[in-house]
ZAGUDO-139709 format. One record per atom (N, C-alpha, C): residue number from 1; residue in one letter; atom name; x, y, z. Coordinates in pm, whole numbers, plus 32768, in hexadecimal, padded with zeros to 4 digits. Example, Ala and Ser with C-alpha at 12.3 -4.5 7.8 and 13.67 -1.06 7.14 Angstrom:
REM residues 2
<r i="1" aa="A" at="N" px="8527" py="7DC7" pz="830C"/>
<r i="1" aa="A" at="CA" px="84CE" py="7E3E" pz="830C"/>
<r i="1" aa="A" at="C" px="8528" py="7EB6" pz="830C"/>
<r i="2" aa="S" at="N" px="8505" py="7F1F" pz="82C4"/>
<r i="2" aa="S" at="CA" px="8557" py="7F96" pz="82CA"/>
<r i="2" aa="S" at="C" px="850A" py="8003" pz="8313"/>
This chain:
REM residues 113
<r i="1" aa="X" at="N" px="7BAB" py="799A" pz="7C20"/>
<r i="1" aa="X" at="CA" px="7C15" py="79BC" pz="7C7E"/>
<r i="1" aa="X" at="C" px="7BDB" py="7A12" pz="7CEE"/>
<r i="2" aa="X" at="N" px="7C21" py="79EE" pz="7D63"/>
<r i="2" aa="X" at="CA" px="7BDB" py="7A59" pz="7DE7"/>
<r i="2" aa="X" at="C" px="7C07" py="7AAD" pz="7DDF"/>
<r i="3" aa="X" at="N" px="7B9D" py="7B02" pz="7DF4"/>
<r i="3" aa="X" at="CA" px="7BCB" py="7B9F" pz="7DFE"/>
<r i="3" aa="X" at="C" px="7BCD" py="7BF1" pz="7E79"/>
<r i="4" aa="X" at="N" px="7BE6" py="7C59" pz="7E7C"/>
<r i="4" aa="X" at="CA" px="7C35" py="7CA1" pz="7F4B"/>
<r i="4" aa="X" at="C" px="7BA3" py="7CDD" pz="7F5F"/>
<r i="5" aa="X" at="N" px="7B44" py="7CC9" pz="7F25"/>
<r i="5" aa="X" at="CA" px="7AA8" py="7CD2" pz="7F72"/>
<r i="5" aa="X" at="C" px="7A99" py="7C3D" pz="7FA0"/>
<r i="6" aa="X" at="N" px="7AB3" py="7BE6" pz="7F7B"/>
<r i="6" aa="X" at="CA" px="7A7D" py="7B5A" pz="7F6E"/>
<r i="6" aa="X" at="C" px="7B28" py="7B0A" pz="7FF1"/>
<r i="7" aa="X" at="N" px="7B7C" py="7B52" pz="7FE5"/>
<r i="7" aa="X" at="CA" px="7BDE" py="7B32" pz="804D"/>
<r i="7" aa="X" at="C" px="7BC2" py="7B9A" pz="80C8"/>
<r i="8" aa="X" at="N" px="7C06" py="7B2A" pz="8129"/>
<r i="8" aa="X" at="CA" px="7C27" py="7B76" pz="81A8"/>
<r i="8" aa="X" at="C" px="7CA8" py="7BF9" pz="81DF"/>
<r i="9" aa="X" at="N" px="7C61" py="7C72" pz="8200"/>
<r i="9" aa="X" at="CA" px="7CBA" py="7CBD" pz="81CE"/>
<r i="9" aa="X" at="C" px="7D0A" py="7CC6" pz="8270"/>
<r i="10" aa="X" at="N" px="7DA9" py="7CA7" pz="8267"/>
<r i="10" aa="X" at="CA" px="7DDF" py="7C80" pz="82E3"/>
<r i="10" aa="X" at="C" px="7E1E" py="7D4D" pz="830A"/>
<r i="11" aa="X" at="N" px="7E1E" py="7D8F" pz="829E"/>
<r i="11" aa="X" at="CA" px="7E6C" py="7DF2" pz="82C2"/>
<r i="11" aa="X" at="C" px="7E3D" py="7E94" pz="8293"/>
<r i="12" aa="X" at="N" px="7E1C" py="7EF2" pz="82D8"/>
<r i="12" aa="X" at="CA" px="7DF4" py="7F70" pz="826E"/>
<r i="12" aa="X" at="C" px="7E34" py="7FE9" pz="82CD"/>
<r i="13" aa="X" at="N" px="7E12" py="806E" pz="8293"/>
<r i="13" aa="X" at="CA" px="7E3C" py="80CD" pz="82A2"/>
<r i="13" aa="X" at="C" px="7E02" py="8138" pz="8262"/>
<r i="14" aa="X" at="N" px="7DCB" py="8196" pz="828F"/>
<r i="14" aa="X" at="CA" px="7D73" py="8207" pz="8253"/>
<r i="14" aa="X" at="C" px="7DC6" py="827F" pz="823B"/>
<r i="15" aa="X" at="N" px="7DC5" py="82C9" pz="81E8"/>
<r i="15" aa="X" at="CA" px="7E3F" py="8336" pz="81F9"/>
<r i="15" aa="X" at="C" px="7DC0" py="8395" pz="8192"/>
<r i="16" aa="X" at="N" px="7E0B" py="841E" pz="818A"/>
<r i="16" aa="X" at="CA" px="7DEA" py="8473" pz="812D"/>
<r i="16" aa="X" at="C" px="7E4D" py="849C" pz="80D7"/>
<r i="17" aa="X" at="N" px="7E46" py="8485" pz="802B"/>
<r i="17" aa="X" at="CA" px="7EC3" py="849C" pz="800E"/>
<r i="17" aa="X" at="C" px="7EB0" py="8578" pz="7FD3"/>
<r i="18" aa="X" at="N" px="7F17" py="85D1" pz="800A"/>
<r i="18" aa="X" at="CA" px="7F08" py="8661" pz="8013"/>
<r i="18" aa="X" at="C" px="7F6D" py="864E" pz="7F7E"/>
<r i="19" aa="X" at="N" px="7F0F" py="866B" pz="7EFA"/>
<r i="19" aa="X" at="CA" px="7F56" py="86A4" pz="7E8C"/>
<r i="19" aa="X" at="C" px="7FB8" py="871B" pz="7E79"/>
<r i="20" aa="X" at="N" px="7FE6" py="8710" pz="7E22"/>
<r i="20" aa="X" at="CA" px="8036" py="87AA" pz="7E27"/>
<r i="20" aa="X" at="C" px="7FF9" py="8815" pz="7DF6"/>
<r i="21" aa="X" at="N" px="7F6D" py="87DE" pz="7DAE"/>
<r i="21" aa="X" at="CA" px="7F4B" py="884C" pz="7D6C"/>
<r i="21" aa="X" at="C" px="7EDD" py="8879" pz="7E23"/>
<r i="22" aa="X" at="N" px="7EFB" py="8842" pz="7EC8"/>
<r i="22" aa="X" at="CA" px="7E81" py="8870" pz="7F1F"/>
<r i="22" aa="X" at="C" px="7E16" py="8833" pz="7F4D"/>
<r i="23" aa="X" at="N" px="7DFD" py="87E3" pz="7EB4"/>
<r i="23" aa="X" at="CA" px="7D5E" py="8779" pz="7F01"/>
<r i="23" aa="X" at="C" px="7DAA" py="871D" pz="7F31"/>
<r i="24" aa="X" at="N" px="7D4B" py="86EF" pz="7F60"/>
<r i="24" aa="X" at="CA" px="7D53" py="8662" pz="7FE1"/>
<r i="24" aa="X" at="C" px="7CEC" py="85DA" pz="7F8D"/>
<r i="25" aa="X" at="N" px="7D26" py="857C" pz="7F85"/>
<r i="25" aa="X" at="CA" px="7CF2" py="851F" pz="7F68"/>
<r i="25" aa="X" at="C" px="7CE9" py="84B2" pz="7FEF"/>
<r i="26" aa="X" at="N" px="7C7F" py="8477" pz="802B"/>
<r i="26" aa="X" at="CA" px="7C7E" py="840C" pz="8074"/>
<r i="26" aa="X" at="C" px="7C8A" py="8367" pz="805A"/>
<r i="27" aa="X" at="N" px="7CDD" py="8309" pz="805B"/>
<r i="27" aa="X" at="CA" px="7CD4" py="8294" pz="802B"/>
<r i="27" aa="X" at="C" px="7D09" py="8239" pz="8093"/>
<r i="28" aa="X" at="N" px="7CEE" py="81AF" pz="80B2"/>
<r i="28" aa="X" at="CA" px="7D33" py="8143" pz="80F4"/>
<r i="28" aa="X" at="C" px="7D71" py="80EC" pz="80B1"/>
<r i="29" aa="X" at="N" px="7DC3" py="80CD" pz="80F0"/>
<r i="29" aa="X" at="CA" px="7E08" py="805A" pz="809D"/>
<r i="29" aa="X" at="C" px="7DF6" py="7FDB" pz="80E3"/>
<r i="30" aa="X" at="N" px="7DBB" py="7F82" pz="80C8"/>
<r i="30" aa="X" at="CA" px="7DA9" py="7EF3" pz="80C5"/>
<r i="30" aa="X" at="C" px="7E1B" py="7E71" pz="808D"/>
<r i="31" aa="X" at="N" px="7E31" py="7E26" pz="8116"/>
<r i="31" aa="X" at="CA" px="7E76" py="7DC9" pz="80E5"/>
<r i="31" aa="X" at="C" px="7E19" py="7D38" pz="8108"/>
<r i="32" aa="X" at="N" px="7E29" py="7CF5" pz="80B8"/>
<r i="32" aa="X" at="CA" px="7DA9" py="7C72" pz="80AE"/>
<r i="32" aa="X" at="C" px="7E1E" py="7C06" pz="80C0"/>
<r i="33" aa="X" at="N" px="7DE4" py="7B9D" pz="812E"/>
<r i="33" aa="X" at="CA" px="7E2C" py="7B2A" pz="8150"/>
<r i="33" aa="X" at="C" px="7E54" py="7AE7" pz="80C1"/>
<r i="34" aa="X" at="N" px="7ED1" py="7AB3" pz="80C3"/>
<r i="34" aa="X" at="CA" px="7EF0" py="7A6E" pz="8018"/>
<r i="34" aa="X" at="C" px="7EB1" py="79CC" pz="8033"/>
<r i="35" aa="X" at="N" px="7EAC" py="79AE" pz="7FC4"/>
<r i="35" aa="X" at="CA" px="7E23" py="792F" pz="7F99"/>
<r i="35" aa="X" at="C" px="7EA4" py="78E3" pz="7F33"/>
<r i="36" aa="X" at="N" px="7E9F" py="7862" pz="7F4A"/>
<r i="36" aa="X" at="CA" px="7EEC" py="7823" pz="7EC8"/>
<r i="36" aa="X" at="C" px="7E74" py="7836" pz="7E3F"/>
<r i="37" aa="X" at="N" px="7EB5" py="77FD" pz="7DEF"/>
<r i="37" aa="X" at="CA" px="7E52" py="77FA" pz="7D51"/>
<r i="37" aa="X" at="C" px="7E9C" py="776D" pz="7D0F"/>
<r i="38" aa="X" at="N" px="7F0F" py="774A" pz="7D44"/>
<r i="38" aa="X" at="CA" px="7F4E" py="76BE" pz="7CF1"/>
<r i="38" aa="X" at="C" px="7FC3" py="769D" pz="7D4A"/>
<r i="39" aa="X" at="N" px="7FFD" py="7626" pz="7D47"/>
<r i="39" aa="X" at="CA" px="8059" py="75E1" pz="7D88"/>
<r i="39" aa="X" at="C" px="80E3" py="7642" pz="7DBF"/>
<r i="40" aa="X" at="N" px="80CC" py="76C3" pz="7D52"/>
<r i="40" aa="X" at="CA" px="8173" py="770A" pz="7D7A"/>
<r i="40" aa="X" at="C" px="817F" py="7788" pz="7D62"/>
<r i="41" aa="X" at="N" px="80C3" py="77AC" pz="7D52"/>
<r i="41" aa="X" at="CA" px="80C6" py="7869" pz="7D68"/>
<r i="41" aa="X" at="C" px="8059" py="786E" pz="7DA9"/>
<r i="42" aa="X" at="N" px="806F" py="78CE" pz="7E15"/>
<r i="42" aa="X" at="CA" px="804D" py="7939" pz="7E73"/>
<r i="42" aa="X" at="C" px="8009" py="79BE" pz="7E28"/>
<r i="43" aa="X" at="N" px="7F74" py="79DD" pz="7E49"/>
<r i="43" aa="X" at="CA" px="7F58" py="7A79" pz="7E2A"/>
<r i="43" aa="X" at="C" px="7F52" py="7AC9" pz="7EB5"/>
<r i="44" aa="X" at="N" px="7F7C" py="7B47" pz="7EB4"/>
<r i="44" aa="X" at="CA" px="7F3B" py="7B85" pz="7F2E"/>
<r i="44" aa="X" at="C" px="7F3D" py="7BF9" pz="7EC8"/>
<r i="45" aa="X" at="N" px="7EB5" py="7C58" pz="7EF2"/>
<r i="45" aa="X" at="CA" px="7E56" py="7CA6" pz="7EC7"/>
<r i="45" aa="X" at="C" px="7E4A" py="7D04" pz="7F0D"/>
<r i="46" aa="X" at="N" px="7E70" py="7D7C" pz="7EC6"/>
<r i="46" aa="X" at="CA" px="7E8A" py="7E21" pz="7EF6"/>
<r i="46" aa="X" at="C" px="7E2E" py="7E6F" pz="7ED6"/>
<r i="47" aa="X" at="N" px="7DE0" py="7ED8" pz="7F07"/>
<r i="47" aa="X" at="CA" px="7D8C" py="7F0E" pz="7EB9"/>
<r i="47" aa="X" at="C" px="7DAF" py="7FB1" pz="7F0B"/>
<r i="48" aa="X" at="N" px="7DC9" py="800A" pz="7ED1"/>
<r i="48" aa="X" at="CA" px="7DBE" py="80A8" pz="7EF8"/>
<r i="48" aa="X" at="C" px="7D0F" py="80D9" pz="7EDD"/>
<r i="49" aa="X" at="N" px="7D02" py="80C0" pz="7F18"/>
<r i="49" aa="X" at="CA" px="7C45" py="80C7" pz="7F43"/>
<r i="49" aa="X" at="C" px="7C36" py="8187" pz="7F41"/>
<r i="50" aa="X" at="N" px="7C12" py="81A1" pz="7EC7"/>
<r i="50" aa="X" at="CA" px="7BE1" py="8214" pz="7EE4"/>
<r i="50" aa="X" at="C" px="7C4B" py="824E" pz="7E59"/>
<r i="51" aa="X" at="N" px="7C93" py="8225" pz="7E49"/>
<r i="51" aa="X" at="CA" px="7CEF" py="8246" pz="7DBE"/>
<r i="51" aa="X" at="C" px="7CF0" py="81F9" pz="7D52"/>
<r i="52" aa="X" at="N" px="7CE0" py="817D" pz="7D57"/>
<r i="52" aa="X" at="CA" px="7CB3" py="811B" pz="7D06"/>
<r i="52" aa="X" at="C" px="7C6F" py="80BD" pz="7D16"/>
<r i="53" aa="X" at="N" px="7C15" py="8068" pz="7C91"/>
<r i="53" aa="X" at="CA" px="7B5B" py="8042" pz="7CB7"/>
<r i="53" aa="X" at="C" px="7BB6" py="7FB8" pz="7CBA"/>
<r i="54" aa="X" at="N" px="7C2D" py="7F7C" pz="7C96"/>
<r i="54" aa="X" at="CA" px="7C32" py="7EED" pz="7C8E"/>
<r i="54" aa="X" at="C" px="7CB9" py="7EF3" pz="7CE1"/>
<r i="55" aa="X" at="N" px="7CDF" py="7E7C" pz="7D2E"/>
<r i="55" aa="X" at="CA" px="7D2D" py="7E37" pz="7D8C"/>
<r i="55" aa="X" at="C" px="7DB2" py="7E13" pz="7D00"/>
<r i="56" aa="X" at="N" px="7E2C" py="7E2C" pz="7D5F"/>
<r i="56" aa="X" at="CA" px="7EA5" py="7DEC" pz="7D10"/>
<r i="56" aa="X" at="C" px="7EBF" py="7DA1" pz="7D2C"/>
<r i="57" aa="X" at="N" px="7ECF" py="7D04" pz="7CF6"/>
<r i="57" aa="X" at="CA" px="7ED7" py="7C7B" pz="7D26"/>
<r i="57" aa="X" at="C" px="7F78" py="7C81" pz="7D14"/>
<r i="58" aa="X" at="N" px="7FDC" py="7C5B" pz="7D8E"/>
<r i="58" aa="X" at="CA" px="8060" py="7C5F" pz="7D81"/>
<r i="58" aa="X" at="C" px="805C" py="7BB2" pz="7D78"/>
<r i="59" aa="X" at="N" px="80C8" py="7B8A" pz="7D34"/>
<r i="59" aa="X" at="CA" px="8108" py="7AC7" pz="7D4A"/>
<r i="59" aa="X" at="C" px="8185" py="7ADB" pz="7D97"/>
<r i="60" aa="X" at="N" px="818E" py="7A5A" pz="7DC5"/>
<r i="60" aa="X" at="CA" px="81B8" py="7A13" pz="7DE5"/>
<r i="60" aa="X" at="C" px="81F3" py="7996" pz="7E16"/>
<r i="61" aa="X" at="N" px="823C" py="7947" pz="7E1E"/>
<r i="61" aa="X" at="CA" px="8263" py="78AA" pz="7E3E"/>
<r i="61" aa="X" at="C" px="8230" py="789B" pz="7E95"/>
<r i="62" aa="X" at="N" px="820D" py="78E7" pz="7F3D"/>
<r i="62" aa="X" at="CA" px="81F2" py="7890" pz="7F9A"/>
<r i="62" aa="X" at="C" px="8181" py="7909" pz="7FC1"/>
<r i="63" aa="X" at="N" px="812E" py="7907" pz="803D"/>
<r i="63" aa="X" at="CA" px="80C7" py="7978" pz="8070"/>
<r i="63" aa="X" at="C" px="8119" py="79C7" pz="807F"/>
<r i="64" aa="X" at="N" px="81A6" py="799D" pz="80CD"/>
<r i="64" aa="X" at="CA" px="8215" py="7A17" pz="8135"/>
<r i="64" aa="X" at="C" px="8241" py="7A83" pz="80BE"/>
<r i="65" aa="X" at="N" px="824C" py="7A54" pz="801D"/>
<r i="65" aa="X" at="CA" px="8276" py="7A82" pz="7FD8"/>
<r i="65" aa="X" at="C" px="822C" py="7ADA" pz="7F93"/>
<r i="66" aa="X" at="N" px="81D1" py="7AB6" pz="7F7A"/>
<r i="66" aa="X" at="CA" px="8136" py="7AFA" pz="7F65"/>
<r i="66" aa="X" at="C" px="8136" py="7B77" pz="7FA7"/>
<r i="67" aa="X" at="N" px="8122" py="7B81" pz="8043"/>
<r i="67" aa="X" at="CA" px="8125" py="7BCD" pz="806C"/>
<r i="67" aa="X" at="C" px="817E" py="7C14" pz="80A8"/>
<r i="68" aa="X" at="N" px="81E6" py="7C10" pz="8079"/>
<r i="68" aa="X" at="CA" px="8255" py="7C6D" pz="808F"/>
<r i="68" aa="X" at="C" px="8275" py="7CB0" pz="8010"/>
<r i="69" aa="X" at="N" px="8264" py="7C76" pz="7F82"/>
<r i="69" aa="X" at="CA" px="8271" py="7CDE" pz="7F58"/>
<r i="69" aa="X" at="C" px="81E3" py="7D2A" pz="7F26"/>
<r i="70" aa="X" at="N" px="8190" py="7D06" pz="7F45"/>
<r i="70" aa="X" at="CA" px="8103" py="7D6E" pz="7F70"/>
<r i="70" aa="X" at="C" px="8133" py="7DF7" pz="7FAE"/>
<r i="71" aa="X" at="N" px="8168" py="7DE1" pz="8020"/>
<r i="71" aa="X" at="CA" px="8165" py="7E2B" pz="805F"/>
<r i="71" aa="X" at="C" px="81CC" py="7EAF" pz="805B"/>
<r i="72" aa="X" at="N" px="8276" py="7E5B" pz="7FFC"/>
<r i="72" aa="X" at="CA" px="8281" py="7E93" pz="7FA0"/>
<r i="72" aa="X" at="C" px="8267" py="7ED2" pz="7F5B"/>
<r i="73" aa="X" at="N" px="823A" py="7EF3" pz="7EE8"/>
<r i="73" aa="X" at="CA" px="81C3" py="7F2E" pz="7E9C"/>
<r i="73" aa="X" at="C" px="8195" py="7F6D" pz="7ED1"/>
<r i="74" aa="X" at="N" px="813F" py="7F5C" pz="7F2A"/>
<r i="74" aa="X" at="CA" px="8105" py="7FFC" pz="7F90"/>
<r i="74" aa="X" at="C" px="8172" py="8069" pz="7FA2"/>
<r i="75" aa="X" at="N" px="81FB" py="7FFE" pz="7FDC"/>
<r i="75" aa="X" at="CA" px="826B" py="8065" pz="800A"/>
<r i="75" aa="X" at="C" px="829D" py="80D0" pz="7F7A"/>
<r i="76" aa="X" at="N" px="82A9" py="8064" pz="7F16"/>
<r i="76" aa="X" at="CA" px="82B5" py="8094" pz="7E96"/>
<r i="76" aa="X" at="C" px="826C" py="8128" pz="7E67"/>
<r i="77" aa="X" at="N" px="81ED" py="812D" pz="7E6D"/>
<r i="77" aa="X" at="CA" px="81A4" py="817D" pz="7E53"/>
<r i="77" aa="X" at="C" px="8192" py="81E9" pz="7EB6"/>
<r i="78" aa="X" at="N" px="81BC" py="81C9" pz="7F1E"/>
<r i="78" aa="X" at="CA" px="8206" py="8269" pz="7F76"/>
<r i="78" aa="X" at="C" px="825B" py="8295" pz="7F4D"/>
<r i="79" aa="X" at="N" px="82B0" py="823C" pz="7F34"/>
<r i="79" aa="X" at="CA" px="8332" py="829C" pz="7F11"/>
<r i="79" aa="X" at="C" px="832B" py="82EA" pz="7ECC"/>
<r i="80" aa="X" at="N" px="831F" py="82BD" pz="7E4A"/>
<r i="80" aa="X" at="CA" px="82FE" py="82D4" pz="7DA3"/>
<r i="80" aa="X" at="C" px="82BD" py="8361" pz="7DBD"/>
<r i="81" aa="X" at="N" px="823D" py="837E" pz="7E0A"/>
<r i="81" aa="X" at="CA" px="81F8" py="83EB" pz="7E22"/>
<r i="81" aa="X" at="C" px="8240" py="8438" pz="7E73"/>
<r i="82" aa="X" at="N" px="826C" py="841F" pz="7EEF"/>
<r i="82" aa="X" at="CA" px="82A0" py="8485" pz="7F45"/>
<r i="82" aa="X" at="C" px="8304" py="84D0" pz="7F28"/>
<r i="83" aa="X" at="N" px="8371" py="8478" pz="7E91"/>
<r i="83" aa="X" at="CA" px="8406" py="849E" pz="7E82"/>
<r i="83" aa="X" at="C" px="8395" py="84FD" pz="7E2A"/>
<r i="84" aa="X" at="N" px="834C" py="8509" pz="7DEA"/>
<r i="84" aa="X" at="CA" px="831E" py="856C" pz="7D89"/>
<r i="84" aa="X" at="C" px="82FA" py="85D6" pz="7DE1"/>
<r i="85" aa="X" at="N" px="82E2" py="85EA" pz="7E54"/>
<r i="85" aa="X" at="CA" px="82B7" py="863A" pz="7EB0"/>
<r i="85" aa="X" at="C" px="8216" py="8637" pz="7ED4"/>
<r i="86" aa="X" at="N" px="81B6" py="85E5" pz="7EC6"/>
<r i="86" aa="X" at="CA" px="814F" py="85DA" pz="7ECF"/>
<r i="86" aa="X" at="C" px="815C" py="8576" pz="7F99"/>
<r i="87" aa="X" at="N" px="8110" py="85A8" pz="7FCE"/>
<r i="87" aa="X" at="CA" px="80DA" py="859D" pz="8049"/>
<r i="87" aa="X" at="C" px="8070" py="853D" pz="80A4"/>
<r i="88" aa="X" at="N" px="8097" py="850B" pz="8100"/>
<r i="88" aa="X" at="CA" px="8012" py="849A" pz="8135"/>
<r i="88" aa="X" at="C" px="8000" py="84BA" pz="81B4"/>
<r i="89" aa="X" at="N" px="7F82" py="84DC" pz="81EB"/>
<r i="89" aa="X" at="CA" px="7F6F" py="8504" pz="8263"/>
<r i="89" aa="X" at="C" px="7F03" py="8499" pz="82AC"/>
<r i="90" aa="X" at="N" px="7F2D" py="8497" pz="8330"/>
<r i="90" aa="X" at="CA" px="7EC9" py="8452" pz="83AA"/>
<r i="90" aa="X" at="C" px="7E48" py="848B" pz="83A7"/>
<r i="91" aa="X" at="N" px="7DD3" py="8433" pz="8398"/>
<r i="91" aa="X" at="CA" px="7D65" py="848C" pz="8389"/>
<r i="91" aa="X" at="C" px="7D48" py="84D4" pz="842A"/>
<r i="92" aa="X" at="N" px="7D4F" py="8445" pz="847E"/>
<r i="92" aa="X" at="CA" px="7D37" py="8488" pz="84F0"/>
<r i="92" aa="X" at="C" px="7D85" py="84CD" pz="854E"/>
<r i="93" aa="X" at="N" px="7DD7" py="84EE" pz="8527"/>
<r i="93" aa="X" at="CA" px="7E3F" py="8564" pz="8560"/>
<r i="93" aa="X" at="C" px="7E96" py="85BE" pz="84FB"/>
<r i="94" aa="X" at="N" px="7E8D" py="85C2" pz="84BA"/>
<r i="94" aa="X" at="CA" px="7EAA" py="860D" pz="841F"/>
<r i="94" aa="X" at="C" px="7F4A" py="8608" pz="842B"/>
<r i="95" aa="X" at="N" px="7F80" py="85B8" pz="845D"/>
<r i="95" aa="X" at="CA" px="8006" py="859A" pz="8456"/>
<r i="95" aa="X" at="C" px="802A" py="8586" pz="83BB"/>
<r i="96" aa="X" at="N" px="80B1" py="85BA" pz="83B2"/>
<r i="96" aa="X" at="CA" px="80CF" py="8574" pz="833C"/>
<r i="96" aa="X" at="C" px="8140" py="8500" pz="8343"/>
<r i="97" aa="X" at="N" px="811A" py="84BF" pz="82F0"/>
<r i="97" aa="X" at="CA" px="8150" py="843F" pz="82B6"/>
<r i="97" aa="X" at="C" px="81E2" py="844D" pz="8285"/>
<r i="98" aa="X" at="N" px="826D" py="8464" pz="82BE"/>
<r i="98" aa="X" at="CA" px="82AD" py="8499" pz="827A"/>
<r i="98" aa="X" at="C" px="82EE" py="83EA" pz="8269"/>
<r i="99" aa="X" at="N" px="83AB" py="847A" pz="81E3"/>
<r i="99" aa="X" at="CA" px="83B5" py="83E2" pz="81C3"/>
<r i="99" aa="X" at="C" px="8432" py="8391" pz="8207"/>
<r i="100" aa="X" at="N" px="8450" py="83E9" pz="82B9"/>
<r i="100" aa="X" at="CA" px="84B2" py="8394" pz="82F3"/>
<r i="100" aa="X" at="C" px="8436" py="8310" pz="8353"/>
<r i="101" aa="X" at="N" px="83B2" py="8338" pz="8342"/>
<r i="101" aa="X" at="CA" px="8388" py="82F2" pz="8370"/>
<r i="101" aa="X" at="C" px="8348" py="827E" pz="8304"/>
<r i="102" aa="X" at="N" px="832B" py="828E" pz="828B"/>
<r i="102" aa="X" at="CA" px="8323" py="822D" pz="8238"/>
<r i="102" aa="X" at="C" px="83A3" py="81CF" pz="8236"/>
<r i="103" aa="X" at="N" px="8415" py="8220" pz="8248"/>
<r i="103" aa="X" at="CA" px="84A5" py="81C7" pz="8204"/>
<r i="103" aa="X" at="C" px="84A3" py="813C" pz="8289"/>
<r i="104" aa="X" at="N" px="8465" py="8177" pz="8304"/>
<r i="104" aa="X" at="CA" px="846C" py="8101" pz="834F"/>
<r i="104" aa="X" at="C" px="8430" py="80AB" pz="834B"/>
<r i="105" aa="X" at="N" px="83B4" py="80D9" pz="830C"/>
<r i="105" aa="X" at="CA" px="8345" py="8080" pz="82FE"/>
<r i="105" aa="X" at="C" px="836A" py="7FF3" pz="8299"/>
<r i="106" aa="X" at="N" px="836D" py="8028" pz="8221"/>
<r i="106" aa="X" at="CA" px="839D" py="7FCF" pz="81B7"/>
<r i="106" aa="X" at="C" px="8431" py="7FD0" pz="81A7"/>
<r i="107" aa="X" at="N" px="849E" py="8023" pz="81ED"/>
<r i="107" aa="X" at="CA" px="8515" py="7FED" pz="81B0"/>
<r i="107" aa="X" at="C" px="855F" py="8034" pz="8137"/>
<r i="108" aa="X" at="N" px="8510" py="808D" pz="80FC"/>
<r i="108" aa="X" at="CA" px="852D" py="80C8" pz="809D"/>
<r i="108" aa="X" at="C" px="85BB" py="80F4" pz="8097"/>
<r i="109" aa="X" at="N" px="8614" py="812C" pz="8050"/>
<r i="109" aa="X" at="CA" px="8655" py="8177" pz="8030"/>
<r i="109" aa="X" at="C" px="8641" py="81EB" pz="7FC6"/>
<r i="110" aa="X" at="N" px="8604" py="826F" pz="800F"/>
<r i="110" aa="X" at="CA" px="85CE" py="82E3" pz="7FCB"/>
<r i="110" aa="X" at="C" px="8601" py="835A" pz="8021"/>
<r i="111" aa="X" at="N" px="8621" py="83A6" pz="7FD0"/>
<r i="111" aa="X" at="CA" px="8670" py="8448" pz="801B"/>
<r i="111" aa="X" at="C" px="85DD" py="844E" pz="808E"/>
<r i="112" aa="X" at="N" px="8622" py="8456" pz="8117"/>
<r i="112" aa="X" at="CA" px="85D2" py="84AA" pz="817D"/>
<r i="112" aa="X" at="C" px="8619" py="8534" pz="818F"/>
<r i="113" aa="X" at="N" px="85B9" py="8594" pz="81A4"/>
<r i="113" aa="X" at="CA" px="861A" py="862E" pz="81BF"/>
<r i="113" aa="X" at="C" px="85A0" py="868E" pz="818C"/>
């Protein structure tokens, strides 16, 4: 099976994620063009580069599906962290990542405030 070294990666984003316990972790997130594998599933391939050594292969019925809920999942895993109070900052402007600006991004429904 192809993997998101071996795919074309159509989408990324570098952030630093600021723990609560202060450190700063640096990671990108990678989204890899989706690839069929059989007549009626779709993979597209996520990888948080710098937090984890292997790519999350999402399915789906068609590519469009593939990669929407990929990207999902990314949105997913902001939330999940930010509602805990954990932090993501712009490396190159140390902006932070908040989460009225995630909710637009993906759509979410998560307390902003």
């Amino acid at each position: 099976m192809t993997s998101i070294i071996e795919s074309r990666i159509i989408a990324s984003q570098e952030l630093i994620w600021s723990l609560s316990n202060g450190m700063e972790k640096p990671f990108c997130i990678k989204v890899a063009e989706p690839y069929q594998i059989d007549a009626s599933t779709w993979v597209c391939s996520i990888l948080l580069d710098g937090l984890e050594e292997h790519p999350r292969n999402i399915y789906g019925v068609s590519s469009l599906q593939a990669l929407c809920q990929a990207v999902n999942h990314v949105g997913d895993f902001f939330g999940h962290l930010m509602n805990k109070g954990e932090k993501f900052i712009y490396p190159q402007d140390r902006t932070v990542f908040d989460k009225q600006f995630l909710s637009s991004i993906f759509r979410l429904n998560i307390a902003v405030g």
